[in-house]
Biopython code that builds the backbone (N, CA, C, O; Angstrom):
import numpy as np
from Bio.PDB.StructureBuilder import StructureBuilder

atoms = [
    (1, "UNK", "N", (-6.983, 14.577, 9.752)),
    (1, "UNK", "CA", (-8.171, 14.054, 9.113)),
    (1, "UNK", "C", (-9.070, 13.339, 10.109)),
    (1, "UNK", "O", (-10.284, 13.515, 10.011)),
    (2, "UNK", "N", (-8.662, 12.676, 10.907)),
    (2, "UNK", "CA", (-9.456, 12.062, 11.790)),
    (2, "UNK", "C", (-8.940, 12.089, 13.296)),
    (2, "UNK", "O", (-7.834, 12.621, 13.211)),
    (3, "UNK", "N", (-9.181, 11.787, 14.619)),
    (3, "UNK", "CA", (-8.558, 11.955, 15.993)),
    (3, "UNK", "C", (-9.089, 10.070, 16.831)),
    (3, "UNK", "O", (-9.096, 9.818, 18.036)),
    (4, "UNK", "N", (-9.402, 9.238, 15.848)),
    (4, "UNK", "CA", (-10.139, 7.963, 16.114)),
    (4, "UNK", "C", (-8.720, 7.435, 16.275)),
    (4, "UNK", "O", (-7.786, 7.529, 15.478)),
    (5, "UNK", "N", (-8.771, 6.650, 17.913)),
    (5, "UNK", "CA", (-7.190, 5.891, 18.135)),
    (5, "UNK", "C", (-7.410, 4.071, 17.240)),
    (5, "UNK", "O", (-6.538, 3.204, 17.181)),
    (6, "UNK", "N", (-8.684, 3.996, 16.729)),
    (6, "UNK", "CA", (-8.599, 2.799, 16.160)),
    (6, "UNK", "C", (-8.182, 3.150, 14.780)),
    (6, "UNK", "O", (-7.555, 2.283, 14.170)),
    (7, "UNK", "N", (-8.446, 4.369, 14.138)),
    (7, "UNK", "CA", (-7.647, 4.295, 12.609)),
    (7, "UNK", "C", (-6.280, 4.505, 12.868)),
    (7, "UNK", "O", (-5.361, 4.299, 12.075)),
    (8, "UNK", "N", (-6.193, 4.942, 14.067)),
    (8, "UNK", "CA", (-4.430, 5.483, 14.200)),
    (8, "UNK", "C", (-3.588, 4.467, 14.138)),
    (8, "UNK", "O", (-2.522, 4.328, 13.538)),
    (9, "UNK", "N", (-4.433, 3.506, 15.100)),
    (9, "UNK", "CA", (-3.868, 2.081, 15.131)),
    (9, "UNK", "C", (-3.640, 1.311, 14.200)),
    (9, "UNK", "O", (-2.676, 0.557, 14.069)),
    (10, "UNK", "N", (-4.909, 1.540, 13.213)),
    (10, "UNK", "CA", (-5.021, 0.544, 12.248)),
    (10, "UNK", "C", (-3.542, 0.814, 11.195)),
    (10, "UNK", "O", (-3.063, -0.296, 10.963)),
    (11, "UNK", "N", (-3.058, 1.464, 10.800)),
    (11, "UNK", "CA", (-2.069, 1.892, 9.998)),
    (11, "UNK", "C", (-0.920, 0.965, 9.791)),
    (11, "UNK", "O", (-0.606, 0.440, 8.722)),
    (12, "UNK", "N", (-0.063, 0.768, 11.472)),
    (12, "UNK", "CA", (0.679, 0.044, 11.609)),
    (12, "UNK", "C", (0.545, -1.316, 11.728)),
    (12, "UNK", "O", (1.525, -1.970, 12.083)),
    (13, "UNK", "N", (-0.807, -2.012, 11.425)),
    (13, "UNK", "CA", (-1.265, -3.405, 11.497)),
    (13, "UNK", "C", (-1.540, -3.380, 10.494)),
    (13, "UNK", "O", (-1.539, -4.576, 10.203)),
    (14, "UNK", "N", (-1.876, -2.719, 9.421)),
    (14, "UNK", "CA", (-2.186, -2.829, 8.392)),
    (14, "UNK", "C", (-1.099, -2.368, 7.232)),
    (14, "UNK", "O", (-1.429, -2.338, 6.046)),
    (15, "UNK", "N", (-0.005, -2.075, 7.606)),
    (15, "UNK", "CA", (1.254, -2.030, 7.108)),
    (15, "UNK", "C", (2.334, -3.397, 7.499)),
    (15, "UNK", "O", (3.363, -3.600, 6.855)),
    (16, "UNK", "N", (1.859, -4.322, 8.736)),
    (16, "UNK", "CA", (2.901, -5.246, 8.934)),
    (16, "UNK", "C", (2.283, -6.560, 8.004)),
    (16, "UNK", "O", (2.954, -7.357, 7.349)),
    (17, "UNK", "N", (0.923, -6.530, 8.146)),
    (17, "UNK", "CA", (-0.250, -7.171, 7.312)),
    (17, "UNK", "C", (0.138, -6.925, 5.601)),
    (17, "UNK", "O", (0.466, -7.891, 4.913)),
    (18, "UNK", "N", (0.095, -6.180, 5.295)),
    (18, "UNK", "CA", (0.567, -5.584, 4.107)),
    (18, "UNK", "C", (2.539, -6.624, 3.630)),
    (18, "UNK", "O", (2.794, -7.232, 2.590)),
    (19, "UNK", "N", (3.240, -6.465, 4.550)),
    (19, "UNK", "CA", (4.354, -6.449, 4.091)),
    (19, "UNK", "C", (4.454, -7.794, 4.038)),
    (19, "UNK", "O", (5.004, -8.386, 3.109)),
    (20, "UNK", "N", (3.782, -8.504, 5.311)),
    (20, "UNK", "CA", (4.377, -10.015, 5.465)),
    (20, "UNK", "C", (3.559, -11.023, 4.894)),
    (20, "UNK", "O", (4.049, -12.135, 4.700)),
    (21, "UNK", "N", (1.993, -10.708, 4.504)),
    (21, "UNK", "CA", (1.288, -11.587, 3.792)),
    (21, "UNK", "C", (1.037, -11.786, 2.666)),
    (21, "UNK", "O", (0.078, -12.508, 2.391)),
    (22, "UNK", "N", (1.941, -11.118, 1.510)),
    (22, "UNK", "CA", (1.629, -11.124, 0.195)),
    (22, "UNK", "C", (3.079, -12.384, 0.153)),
    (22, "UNK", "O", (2.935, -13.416, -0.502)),
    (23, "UNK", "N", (4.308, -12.130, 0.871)),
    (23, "UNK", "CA", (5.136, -12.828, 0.661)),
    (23, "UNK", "C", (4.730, -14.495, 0.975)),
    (23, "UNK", "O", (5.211, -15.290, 0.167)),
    (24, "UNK", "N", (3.952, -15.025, 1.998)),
    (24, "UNK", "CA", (3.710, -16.228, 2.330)),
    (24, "UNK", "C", (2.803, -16.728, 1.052)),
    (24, "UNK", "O", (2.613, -17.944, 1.048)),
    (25, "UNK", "N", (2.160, -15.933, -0.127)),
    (25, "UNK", "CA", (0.799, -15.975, -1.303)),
    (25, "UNK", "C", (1.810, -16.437, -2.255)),
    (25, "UNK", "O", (1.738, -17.480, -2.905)),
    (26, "UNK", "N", (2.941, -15.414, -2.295)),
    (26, "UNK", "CA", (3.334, -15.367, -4.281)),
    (26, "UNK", "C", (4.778, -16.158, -3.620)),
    (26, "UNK", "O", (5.584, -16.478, -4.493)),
    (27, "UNK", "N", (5.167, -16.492, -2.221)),
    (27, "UNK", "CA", (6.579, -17.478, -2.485)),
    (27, "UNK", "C", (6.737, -18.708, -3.569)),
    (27, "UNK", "O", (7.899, -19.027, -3.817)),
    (28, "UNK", "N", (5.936, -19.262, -4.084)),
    (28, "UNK", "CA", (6.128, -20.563, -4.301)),
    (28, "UNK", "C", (6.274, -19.945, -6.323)),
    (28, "UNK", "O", (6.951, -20.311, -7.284)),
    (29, "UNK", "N", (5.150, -18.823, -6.069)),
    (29, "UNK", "CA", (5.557, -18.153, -7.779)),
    (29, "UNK", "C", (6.835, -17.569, -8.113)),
    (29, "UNK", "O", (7.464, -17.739, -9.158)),
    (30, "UNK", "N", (7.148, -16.876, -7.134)),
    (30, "UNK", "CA", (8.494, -15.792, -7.586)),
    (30, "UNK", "C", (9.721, -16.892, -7.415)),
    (30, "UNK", "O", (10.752, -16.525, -7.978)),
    (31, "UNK", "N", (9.803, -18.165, -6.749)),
    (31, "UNK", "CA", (10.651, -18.919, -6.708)),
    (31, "UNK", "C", (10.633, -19.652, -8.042)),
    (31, "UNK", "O", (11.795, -19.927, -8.340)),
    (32, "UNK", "N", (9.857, -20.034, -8.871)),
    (32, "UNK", "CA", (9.403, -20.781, -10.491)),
    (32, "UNK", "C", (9.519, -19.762, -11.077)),
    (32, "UNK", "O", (8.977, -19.986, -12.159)),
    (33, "UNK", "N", (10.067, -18.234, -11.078)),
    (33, "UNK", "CA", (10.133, -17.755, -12.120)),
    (33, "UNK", "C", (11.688, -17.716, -12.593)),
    (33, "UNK", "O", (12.526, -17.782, -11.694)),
    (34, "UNK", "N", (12.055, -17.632, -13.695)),
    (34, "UNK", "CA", (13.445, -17.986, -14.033)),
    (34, "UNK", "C", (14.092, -16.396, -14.105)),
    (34, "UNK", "O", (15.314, -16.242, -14.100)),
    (35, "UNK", "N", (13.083, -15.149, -14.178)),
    (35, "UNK", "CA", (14.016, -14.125, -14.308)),
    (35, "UNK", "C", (12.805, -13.357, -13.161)),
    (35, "UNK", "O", (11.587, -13.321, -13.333)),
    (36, "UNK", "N", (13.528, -12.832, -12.073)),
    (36, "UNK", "CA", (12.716, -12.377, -11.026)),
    (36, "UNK", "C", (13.103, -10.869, -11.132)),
    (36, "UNK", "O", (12.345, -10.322, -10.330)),
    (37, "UNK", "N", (13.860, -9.951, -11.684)),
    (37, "UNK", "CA", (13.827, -8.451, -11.614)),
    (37, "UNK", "C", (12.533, -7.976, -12.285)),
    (37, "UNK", "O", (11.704, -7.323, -11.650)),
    (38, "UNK", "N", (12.344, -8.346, -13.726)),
    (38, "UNK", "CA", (11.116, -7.870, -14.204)),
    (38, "UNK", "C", (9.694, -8.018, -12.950)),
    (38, "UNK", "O", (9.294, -6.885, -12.682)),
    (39, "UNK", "N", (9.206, -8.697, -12.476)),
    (39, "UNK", "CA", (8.508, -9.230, -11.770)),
    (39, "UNK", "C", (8.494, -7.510, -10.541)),
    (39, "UNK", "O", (7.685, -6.592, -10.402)),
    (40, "UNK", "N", (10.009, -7.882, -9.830)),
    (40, "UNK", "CA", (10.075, -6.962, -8.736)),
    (40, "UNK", "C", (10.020, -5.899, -9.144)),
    (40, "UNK", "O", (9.622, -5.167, -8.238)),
    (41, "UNK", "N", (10.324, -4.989, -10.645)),
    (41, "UNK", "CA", (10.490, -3.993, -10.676)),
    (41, "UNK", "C", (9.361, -3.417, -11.200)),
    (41, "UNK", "O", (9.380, -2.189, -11.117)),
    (42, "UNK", "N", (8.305, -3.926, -11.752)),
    (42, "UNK", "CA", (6.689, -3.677, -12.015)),
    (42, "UNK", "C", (5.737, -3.442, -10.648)),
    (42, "UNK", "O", (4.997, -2.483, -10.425)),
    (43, "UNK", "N", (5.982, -4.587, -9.825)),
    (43, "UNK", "CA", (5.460, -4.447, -9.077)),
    (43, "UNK", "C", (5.705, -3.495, -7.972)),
    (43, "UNK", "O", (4.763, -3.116, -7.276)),
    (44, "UNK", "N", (7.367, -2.935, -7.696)),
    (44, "UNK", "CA", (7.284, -2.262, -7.222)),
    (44, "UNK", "C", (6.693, -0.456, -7.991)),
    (44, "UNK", "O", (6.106, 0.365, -7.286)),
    (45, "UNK", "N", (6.889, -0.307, -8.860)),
    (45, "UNK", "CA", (6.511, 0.124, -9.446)),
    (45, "UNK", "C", (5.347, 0.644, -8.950)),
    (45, "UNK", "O", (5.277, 1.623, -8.207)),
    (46, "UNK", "N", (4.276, -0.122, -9.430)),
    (46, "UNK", "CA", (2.800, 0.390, -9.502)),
    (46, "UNK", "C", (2.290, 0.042, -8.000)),
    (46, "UNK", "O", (1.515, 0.858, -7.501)),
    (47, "UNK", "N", (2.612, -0.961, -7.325)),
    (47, "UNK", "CA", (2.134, -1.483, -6.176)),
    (47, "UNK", "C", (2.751, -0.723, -4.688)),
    (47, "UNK", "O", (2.124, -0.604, -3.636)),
    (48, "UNK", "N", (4.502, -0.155, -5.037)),
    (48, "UNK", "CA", (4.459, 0.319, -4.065)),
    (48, "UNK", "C", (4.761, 1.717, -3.713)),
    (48, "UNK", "O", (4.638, 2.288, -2.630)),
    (49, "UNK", "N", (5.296, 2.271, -5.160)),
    (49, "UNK", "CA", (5.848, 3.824, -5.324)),
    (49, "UNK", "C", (4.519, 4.670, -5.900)),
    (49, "UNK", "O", (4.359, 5.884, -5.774)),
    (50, "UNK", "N", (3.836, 3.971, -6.396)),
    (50, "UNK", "CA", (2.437, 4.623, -7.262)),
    (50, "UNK", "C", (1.597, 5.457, -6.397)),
    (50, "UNK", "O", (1.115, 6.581, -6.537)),
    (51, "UNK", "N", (1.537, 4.036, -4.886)),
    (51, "UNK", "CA", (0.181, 4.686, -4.107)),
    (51, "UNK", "C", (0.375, 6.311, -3.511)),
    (51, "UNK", "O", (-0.419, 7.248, -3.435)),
    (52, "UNK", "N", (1.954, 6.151, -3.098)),
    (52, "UNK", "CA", (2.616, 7.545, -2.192)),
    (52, "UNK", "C", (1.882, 8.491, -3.141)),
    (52, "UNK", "O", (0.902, 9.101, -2.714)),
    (53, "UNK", "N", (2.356, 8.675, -4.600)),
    (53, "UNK", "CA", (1.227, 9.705, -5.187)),
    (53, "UNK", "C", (-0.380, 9.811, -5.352)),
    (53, "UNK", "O", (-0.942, 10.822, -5.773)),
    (54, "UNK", "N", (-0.946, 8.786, -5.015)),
    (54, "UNK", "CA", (-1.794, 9.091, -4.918)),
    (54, "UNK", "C", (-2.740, 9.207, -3.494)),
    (54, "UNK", "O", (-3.941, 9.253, -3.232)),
    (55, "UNK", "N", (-1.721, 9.220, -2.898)),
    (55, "UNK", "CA", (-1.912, 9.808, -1.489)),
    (55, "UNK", "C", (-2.095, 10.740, -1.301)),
    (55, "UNK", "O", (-3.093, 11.195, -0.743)),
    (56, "UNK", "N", (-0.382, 11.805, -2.070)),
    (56, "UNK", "CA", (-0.656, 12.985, -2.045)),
    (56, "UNK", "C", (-1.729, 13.613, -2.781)),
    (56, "UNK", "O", (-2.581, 14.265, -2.177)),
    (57, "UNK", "N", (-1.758, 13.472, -4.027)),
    (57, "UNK", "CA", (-3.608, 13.932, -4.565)),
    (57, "UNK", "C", (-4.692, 13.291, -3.986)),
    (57, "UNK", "O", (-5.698, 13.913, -4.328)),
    (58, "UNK", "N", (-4.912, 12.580, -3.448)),
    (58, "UNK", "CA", (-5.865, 12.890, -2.578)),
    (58, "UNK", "C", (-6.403, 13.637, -1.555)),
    (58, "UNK", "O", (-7.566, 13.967, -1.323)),
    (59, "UNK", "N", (-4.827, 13.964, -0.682)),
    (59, "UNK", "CA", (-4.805, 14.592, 0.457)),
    (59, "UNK", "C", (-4.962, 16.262, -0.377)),
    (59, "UNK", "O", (-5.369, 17.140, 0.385)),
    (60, "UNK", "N", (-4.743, 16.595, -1.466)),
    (60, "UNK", "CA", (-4.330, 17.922, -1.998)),
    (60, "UNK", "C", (-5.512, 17.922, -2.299)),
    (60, "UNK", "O", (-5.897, 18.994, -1.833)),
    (61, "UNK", "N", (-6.912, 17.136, -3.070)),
    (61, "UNK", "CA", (-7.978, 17.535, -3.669)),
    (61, "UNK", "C", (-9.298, 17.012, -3.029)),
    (61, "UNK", "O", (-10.392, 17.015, -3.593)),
    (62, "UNK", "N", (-8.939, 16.392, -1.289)),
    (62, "UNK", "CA", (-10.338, 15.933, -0.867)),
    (62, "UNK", "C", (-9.941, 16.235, 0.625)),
    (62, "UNK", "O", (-10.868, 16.536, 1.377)),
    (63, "UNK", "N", (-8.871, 16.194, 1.053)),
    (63, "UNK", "CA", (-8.962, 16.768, 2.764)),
    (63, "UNK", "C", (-9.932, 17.717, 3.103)),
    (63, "UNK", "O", (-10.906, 17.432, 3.800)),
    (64, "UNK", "N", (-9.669, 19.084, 2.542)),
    (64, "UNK", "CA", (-10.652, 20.264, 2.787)),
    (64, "UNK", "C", (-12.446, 19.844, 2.570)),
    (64, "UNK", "O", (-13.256, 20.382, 3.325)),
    (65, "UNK", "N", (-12.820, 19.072, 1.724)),
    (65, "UNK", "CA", (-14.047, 19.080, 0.824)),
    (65, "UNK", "C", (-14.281, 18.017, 1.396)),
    (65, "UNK", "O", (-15.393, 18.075, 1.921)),
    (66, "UNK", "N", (-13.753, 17.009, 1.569)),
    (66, "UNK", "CA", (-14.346, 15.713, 2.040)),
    (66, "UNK", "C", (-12.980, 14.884, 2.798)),
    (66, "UNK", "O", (-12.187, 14.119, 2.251)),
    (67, "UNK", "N", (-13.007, 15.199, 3.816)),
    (67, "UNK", "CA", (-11.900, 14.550, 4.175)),
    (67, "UNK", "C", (-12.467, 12.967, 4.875)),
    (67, "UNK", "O", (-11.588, 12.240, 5.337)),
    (68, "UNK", "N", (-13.310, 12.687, 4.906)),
    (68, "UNK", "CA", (-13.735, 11.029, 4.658)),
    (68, "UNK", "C", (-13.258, 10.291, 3.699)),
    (68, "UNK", "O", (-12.712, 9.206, 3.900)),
    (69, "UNK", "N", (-13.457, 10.919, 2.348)),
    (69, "UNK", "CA", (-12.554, 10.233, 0.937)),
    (69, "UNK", "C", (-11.044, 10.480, 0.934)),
    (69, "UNK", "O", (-10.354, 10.044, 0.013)),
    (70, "UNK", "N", (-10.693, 10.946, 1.621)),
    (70, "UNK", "CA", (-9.280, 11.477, 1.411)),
    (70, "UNK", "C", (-8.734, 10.476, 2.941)),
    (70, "UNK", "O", (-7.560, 10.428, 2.576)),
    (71, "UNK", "N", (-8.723, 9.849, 4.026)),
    (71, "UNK", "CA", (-9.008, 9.104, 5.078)),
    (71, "UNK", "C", (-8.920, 7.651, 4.071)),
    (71, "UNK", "O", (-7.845, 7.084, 3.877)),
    (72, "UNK", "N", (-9.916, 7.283, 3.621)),
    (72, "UNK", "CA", (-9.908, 6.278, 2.602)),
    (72, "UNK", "C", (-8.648, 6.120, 1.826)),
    (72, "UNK", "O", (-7.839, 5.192, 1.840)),
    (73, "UNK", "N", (-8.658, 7.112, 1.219)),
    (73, "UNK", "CA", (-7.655, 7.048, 0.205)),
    (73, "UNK", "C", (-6.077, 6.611, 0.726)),
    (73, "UNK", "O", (-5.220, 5.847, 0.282)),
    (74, "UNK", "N", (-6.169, 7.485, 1.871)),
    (74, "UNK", "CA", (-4.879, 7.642, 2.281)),
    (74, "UNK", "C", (-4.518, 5.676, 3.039)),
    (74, "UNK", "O", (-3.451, 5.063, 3.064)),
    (75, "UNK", "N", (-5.953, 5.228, 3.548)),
    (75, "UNK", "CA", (-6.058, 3.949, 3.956)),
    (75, "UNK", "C", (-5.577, 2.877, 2.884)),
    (75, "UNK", "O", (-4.835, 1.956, 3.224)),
    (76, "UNK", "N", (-5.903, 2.988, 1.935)),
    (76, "UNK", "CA", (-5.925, 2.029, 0.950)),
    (76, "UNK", "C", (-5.014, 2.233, 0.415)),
    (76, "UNK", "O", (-4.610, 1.322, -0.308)),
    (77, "UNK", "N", (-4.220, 3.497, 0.476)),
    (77, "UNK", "CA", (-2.445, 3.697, -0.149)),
    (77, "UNK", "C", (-1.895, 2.904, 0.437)),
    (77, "UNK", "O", (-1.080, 2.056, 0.072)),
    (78, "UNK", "N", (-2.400, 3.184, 1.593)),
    (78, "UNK", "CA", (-0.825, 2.593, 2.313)),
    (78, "UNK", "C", (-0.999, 1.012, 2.892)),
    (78, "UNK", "O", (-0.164, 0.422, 3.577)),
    (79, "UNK", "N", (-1.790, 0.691, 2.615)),
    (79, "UNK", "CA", (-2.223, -0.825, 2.346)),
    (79, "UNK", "C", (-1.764, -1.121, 0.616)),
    (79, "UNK", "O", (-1.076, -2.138, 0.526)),
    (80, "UNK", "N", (-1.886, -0.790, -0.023)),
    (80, "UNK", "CA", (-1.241, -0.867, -1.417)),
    (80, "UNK", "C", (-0.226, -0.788, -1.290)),
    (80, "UNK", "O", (0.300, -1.703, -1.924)),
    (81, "UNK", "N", (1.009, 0.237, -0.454)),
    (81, "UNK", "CA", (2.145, 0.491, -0.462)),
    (81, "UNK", "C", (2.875, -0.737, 0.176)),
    (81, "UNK", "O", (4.045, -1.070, -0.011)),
    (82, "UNK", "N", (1.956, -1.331, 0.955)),
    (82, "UNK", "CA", (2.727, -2.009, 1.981)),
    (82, "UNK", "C", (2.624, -3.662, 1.322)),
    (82, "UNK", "O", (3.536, -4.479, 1.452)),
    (83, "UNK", "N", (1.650, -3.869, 0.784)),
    (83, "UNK", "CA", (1.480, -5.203, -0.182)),
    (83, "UNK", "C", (2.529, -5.101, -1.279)),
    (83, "UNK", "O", (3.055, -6.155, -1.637)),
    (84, "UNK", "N", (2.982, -3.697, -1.990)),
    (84, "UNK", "CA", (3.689, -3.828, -2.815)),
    (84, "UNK", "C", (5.183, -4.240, -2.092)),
    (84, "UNK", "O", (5.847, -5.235, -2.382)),
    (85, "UNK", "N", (5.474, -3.379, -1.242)),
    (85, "UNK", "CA", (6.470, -3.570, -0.303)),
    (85, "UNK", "C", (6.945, -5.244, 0.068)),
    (85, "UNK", "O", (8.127, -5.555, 0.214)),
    (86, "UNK", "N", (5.974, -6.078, 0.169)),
    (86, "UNK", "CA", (5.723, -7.281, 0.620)),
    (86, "UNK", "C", (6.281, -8.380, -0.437)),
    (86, "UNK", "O", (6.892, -9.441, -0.312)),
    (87, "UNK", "N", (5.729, -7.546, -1.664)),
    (87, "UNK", "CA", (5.481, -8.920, -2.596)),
    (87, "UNK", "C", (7.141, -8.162, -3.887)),
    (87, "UNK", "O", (7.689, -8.761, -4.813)),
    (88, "UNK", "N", (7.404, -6.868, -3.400)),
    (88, "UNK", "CA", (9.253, -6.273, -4.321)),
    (88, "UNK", "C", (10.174, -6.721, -3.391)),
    (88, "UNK", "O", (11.378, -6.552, -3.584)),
]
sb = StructureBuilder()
sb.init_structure("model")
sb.init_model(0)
sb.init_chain("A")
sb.init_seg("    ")
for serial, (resi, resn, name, xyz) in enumerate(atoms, 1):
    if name == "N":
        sb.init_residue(resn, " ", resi, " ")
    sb.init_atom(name, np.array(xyz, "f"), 0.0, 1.0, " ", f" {name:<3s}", serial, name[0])
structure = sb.get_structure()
């Protein structure tokens, strides 16, 4: 989709960003909650298993046609994936 060494880059900074800064936000919540599976298993859920599919439909219905939106998409998955990752 793209050959730019700054999006290439960006991925893995934006996946360590993703994992380690949602945990320093919601510590002080997920510690006050009295039943913490519900919590982890929603969020992983939608926040971190959700985006992978919609990665792949993106990549299946905008690479060819617009692979700028599909670049995006695939950006913001895996920034979603990795926040969910962070905070299950």
């Amino acid at each position: 989709m793209t050959d730019s060494k700054l999006v290439i880059g960006l991925v893995p900074a934006m996946w360590s960003l993703g994992l380690y800064l949602p945990q320093l936000l919601t510590a002080n919540l997920a510690e006050s909650m009295p039943y913490k599976k519900p919590f982890v298993m929603v969020i992983g859920f939608f926040l971190e298993r959700l985006p992978y599919l919609l990665i792949g439909l993106a990549i299946l219905f905008f690479a060819v046609e617009s692979p700028t939106i599909a670049l995006i998409a695939v950006l913001v998955g895996i920034g979603m994936a990795a926040s969910g990752a962070g905070l299950g």
